[in-house]
C-alpha positions, 0 to 999 in steps of 0.5 A: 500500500505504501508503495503504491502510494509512493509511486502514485506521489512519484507520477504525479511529480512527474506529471506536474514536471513534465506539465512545467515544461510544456507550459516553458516550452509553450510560452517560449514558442509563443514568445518567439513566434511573437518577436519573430512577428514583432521583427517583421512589424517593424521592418514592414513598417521601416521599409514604408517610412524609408519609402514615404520620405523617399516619395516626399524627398523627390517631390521636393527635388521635383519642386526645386527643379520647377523653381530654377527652371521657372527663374531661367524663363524669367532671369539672365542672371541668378542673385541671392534675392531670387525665390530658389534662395529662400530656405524651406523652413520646417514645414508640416505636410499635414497643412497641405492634405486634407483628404482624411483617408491619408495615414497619419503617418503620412502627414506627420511628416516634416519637410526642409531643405535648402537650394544653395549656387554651387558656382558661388564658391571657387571650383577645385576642378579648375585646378587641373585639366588634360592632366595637367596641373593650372599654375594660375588656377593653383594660385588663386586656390592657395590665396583662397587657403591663406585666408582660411588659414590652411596650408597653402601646400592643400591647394598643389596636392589637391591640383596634382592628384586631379591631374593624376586622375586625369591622365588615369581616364584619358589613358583608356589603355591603362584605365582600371575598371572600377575605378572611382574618380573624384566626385565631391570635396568629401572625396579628398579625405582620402588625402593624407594631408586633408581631414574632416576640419579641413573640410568643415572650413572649405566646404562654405567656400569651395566645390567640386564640380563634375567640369571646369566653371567660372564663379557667380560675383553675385552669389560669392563670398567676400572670401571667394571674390578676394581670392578670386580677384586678388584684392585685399578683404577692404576691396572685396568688402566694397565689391559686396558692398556694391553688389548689395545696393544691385546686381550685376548684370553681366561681366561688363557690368561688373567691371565698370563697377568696381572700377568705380571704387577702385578695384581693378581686376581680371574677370576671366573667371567670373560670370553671373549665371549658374549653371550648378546648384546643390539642393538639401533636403530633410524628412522626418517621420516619427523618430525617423529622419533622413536627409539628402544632398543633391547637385544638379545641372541646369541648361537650355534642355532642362534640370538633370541630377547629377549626383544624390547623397546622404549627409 
């Protein structure tokens, strides 16, 4: 009888063990079938905010290529006082959408972004071509670096590694497949003598651009117009000076201005017109934000993308 007992208490030990398991079991299924569809939830979910800011970003580059568009029918010459130069501050797309079936993850988007000329700044592309560094151009660079307070020896390194990037390309015989040219200033880290304080300085005043291109008087900085010109800062401040009360119209225009004042200089790098302008752009969703740099190309045939990256 006792053992009968005992082994009666012994199974029953064993059912409530083996009951314990399975409930562990269970439960640990249970869990991981729910974080499993947790995961899926947030990636499906992720996947969408990554396509609506996608959408909403290149409506935005559509807009501003509208707007540079509409200011060639309209402009021979592109100034700071023109619609593309107003910043598009912090804006809720939800005072645009009225349609009440829009997800509200939608519209509790927030939009920026900026048009900026790129040809407002000094080209570093100027500093080499066919290969072959420009003396004249490195020059202009190297004032451009004193009074940044960087090494003027930047401006000749920067110079002949574009020249070597040149004769890479013109020697199809010799070119290696793959190979990725310099795109934008960014590109130049991989110098040792150029880091990411060097270019937090130069990138308010100098660009690469996928060509050679003259600088807008209309749009540069005091520091870009010195260097450019040859002038000390009391002339280049009175150049700005006499681009804040008008324009310039033309290169000619420029010319006999600031020969009013007695700044005397070569315009054989100036224009008035831009042909580049970068666009930046940010979109927040929730928690979730991302933020784009675009450079386009304007002309006669329209606004073509030239190149679109994070930041």
């Amino acid at each position: 009888m006792i053992s009968a007992t005992k082994n009666s208490g012994t199974e029953n030990g064993v059912a409530i063990v083996t009951v314990l398991l399975l409930t562990v079991l269970c439960l640990s299924i249970v869990t991981s079938l729910f974080w499993e569809q947790q995961v899926q939830v947030r990636s499906i979910e992720n996947q969408r905010l990554q396509l609506q800011q996608h959408w909403i970003l290149k409506g935005a580059l559509d807009w501003a290529k509208l707007i540079l568009l509409e200011d060639a029918k309209f402009s021979t010459t592109d100034d700071l006082s023109e619609p593309w130069n107003t910043p598009l501050m912090d804006t809720r797309l939800d005072r645009y959408v009225k349609d009440s079936k829009v997800q509200s993850t939608a519209v509790n988007a927030v939009l920026s972004g900026v048009i900026s000329d790129a040809q407002g700044k000094f080209n570093a592309r100027r500093l080499a071509s066919n290969g072959q560094v420009i003396s004249e151009e490195v020059n202009i660079f190297a004032r451009l670096l004193k009074q940044l307070k960087i090494s003027q020896k930047l401006g000749i390194t920067i110079a002949k590694e574009l020249a070597k990037q040149q004769q890479q390309f013109v020697r199809s015989d010799k070119y290696i497949s793959g190979q990725i040219g310099f795109e934008t200033l960014s590109d130049f880290l991989a110098l040792k003598s150029f880091n990411a304080e060097i270019l937090t300085i130069l990138e308010n005043h100098v660009i690469l651009l996928p060509k050679q291109t003259k600088t807008n008087v209309n749009t540069a900085s005091m520091e870009v117009i010195a260097a450019e010109l040859d002038i000390p800062y009391t002339d280049a401040r009175n150049v700005l000076a006499i681009r804040d009360n008008a324009i310039f119209l033309d290169t000619a225009d420029f010319l006999n201005r600031i020969r009013q004042v007695g700044v005397n200089a070569n315009v054989k790098n100036i224009t008035v017109k831009t042909d580049f302008f970068l666009i930046t752009g940010t979109v927040k969703i929730n928690q979730s934000l991302i933020r784009k740099k675009c450079l386009i190309q304007r002309s006669p045939q329209g606004v073509e993308l030239v190149w679109l990256k994070d930041f």
